[in-house]
N, C-alpha and C positions, 0 to 999 in steps of 0.2 A: 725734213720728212714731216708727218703729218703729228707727229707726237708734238712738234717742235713747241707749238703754243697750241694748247687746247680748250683754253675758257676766254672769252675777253668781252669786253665792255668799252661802244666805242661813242664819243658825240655825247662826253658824258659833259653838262654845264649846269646844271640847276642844282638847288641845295638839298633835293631826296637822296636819301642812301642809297649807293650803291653796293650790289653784293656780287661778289668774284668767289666762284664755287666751283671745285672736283666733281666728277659725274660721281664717279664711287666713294663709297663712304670711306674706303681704307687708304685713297690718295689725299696728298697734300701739296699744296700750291708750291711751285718750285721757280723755275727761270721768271723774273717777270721786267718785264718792259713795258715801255709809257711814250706815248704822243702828247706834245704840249701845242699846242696851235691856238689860233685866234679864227674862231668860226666864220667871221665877214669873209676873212679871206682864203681858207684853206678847206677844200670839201672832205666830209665824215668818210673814216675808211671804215670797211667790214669785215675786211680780212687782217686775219688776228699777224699772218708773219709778215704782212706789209708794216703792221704796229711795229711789231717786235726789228723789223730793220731800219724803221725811220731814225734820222740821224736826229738828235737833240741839242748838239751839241751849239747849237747858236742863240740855246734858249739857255740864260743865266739862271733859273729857277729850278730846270729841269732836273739837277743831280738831287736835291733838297726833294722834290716831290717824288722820285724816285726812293730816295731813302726812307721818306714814310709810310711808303705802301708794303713795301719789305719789312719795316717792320709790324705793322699790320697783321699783314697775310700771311708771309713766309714761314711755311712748315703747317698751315692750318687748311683746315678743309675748306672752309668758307673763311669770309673776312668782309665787311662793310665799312665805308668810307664814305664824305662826300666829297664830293668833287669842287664845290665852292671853297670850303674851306682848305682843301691842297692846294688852290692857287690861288688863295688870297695875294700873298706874294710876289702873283706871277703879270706884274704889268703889261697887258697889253695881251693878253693871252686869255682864254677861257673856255679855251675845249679842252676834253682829256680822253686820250684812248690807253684802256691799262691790259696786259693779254699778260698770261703764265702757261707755264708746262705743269703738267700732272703727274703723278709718279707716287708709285708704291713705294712708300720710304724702307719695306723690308727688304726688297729686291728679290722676293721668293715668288716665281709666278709658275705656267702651264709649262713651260721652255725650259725653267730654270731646272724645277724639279725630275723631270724627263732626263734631261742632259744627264742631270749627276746618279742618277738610275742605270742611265745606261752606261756610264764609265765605269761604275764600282759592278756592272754584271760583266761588259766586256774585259776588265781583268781579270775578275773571278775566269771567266771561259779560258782567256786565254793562257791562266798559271794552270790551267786546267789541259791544255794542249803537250806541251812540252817537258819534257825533263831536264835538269843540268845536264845529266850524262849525256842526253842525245844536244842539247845545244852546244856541247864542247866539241862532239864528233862531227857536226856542220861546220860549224867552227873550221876544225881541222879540214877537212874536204872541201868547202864550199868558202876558204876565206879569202879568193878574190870577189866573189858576187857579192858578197857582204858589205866588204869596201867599196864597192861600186855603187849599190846602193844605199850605204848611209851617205858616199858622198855627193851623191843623185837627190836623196832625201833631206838632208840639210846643209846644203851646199846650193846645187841648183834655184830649188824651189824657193825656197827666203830671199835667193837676191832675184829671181825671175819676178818675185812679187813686188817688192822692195822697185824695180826700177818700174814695172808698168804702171804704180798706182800714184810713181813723180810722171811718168808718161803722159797719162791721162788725166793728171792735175786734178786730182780727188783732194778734199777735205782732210786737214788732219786725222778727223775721226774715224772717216770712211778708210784711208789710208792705213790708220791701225790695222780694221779688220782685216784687211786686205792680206796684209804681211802677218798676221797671227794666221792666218789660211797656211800661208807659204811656211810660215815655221810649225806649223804642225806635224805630229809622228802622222803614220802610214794606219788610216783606218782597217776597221778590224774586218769590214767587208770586202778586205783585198785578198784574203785567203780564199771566200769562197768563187770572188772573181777567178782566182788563179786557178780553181779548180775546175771552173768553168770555160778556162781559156788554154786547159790544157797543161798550164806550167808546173813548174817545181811547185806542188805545194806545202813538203814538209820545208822547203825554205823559205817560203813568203810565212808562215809560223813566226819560224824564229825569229827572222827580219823586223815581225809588226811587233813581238815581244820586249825584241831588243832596242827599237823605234821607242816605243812606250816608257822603258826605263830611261833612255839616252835621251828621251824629251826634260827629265829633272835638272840636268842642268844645259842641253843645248836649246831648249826654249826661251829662260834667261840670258842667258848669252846671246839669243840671235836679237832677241829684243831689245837689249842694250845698243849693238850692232847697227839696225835697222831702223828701230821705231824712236829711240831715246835719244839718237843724234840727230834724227831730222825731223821728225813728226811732234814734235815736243814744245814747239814754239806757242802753238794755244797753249793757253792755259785750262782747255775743258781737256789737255789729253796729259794728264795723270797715271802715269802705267804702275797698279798695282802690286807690287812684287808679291808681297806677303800675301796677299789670295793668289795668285798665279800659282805660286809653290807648294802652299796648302793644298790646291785644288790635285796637283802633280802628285805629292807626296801621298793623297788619297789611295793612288791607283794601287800604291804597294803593297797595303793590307793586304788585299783581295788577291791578289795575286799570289801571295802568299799561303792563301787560304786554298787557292786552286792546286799551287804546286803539295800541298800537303793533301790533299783529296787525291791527288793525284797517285802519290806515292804510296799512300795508305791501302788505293784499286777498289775504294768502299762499293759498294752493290745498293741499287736501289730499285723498284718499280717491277717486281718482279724477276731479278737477279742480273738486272742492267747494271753495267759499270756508273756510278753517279761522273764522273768525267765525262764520258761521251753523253751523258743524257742534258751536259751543264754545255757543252762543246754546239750541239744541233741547235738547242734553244738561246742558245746567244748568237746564232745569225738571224736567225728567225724573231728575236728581239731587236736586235739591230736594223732589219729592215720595217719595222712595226715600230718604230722609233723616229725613223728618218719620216716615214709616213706624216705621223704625227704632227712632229716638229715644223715639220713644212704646210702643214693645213694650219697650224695654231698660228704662226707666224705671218702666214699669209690674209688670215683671218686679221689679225690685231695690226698688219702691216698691208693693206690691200693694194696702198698706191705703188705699191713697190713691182706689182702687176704693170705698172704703166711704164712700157718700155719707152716712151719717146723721153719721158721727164727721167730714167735712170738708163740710155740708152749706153754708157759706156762702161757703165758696171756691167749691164748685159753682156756685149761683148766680152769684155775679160771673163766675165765667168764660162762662156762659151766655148774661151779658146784657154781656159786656165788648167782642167784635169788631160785634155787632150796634150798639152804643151808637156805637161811632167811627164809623161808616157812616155812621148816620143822622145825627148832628151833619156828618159832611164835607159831605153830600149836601143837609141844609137849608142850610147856608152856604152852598155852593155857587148850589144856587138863589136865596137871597134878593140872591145878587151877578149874576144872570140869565147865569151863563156857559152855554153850550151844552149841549145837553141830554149827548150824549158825552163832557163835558170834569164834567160832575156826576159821571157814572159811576164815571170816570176819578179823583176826588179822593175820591168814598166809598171806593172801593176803598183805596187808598194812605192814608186817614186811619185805619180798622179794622183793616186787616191789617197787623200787625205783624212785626217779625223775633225769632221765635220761637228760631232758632238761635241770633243771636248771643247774646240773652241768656242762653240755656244754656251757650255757651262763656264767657261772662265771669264765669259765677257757678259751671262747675266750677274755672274757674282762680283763680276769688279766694276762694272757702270753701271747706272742707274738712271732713270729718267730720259732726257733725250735724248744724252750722251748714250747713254748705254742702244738706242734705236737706230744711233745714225755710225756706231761704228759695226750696229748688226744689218747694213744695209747689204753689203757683198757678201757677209756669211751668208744669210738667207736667199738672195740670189741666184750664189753658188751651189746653193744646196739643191735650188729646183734642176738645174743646171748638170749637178752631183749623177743625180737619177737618168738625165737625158745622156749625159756623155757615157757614163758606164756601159748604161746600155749596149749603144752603139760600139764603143771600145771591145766589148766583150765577145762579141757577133764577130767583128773583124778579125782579131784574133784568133778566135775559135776557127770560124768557116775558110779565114784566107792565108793568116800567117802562120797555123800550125799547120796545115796540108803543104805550104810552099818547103815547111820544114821536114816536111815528112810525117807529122805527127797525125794526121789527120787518120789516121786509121788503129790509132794506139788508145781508147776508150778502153777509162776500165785499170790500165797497169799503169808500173810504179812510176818514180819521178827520179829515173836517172839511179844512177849506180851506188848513190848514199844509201839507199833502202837497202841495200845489201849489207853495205858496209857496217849500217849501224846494229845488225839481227847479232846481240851477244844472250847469252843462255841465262836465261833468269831476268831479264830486262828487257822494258817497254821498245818498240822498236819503231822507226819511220816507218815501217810497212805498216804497223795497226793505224797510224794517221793517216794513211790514203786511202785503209778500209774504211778508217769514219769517214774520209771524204767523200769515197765512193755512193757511199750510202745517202747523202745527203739530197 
């Protein structure tokens, strides 16, 4: 990607100093690679990753002048050399081309901070949705679609991803992202999809709740699985455990903090339940996030706009939210759950958490690494917005009508809403008034 080598200096032979420098004051010189040639015969390159992939290995001097410019430069903003005296050495040689990757050695950027913003609100919302008492009575009534789709959600999707990105013969790094996609919980804008598409929506709730928790340890696990037995042969793909877990274990606070706002019924804004006021603005964040995320990225990532040089990551991402759909939604049917509770697990199988995998792969790579395994997260994300879309419409305008539902705007989600109305206790019916509302 374009991160790959971002400063270089090429046709370097005379005894002035040279100087290899970061645009921003806060990056420091990272990957660096070197061309060793003899000028009579070999023409000056300009581009920095033609440098960075020339083989050297037939030049005996090359590993020793590679070792002095690392230490040199590496880790510093700027760094000057000359190029006479790196190849004193070098019989028969005396041109030098040197290129590096740039990178914020804090790993805190626009993306980064965004991400982890929006994970620690979308908990808070969503400990803010449900109760234990009402998750154990879904539970009880709704615990085949449950299993249907946690086994749609981390079952399907991780090896759906896991086989297309050996498919398409992606990069180990790309390939990570790919499968941290496919083992992601069920983002938190599948509620309001579902509510948009007509389904069960006090079970796509608890679904994305219980996704969120059950990501602590089947994310590790799938990663092991997936990424750690085959992807693992670079050496630039290092899978972080101790940030992945941290980043997971975050989500609990907040959650925490919901389910206890929650239970508490505090008032706020003029005798608004602070729940529901926490519940509306956390989609309303979550779509103003994704926004974001996707102009910043594309902004700092613009080639990734050129579909012919990343034409097969386009595709997957094209056919990657629509793919978990349809797999939730045949499952779903062939185990004849209600036509709203199919909806309900397409949605929560395809729609993925888009965020947090951005947070977890700016806090555990850095530098190129961390740009080229955000090449299909960002992608997918533009992708994220296009498929929903369309997914949502269809749904709504063709499979709920075929279902019958097409004229049921407005009322409950199925017969839990009854079942769960006990005297003195929050009830599924007040979750489809706030959805209603929305």
């Amino acid at each position: 990607m374009s991160c790959a080598f971002t400063t270089c200096l090429t046709d370097l032979k005379n005894s002035d100093a040279s100087t290899l420098v970061c645009g921003a004051a806060a990056e420091q010189l990272g990957s660096i690679a070197i061309r060793v040639t003899d000028s009579s015969s070999s023409a000056a390159i300009s581009d920095c990753t033609t440098v960075a992939n020339y083989d050297n290995s037939a030049v005996a001097c090359a590993a020793d002048v590679l070792a002095a410019i690392e230490a040199l430069c590496k880790g510093k903003n700027e760094c000057s050399f000359k190029a006479t005296e790196l190849l004193s050495d070098c019989t028969g040689y005396d041109s030098l081309d040197v290129t590096s990757s740039c990178s914020d050695p804090t790993g805190i950027d626009t993306v980064t901070i965004l991400s982890l913003l929006l994970i620690c609100f979308i908990a808070l919302s969503l400990g803010c949705t449900l109760t234990l008492d009402q998750f154990a009575e879904i539970w009880k009534s709704k615990k085949r679609a449950f299993l249907v789709g946690f086994a749609s959600q981390f079952g399907f999707m991780p090896l759906f991803a896991w086989a297309t990105a050996q498919w398409f013969g992606f990069s180990d790094l790309v390939a990570t992202g790919v499968v941290l996609i496919g083992c992601a919980p069920g983002g938190s804008t599948s509620n309001l999809f579902t509510h948009w598409s007509k389904g069960n929506v006090a079970l796509s709730i608890a679904m994305s709740s219980a996704s969120t928790l059950a990501a602590l340890f089947m994310m590790p696990l799938l990663i092991v699985i997936y990424i750690q037995t085959t992807f693992t042969d670079d050496k630039s793909v290092d899978i972080p455990f101790a940030n992945i877990v941290i980043t997971l274990l975050s989500i609990i606070a907040p959650v925490c903090v919901g389910i206890a706002i929650r239970r508490k019924d505090m008032t706020c804004c003029g005798g608004k339940k602070l729940h529901e006021v926490i519940e509306k603005v956390g989609g309303a964040f979550g779509a103003l996030f994704l926004v974001a995320a996707l102009v910043t990225g594309i902004r700092d990532n613009a080639d990734l706009m050129d579909v012919k040089k990343y034409k097969n990551q386009w595709i997957l991402s094209a056919i990657f939210e629509p793919m978990g759909c349809l797999f939730g939604f045949c499952v779903a049917k062939l185990w004849k759950l209600p036509p709203k509770d199919c909806r309900a697990v397409c949605l929560e199988t395809g729609v993925q958490s888009q965020a947090l995998i951005m947070a977890l792969v700016a806090l555990s790579w850095d530098g190129c690494e961390r740009t080229e395994v955000l090449t299909f997260v960002l992608i997918s994300t533009v992708w994220y917005v296009i498929s929903s879309t369309w997914l949502v419409c269809f749904l709504r305008y063709v499979v709920a009508p075929w279902d019958g539902d097409g004229d049921e705007e407005g009322k409950g989600n199925g017969a839990e809403s009854g079942k769960m109305v006990e005297s003195g206790k929050a009830t599924v019916g007040e979750e489809m008034h706030l959805d209603n509302e929305l």
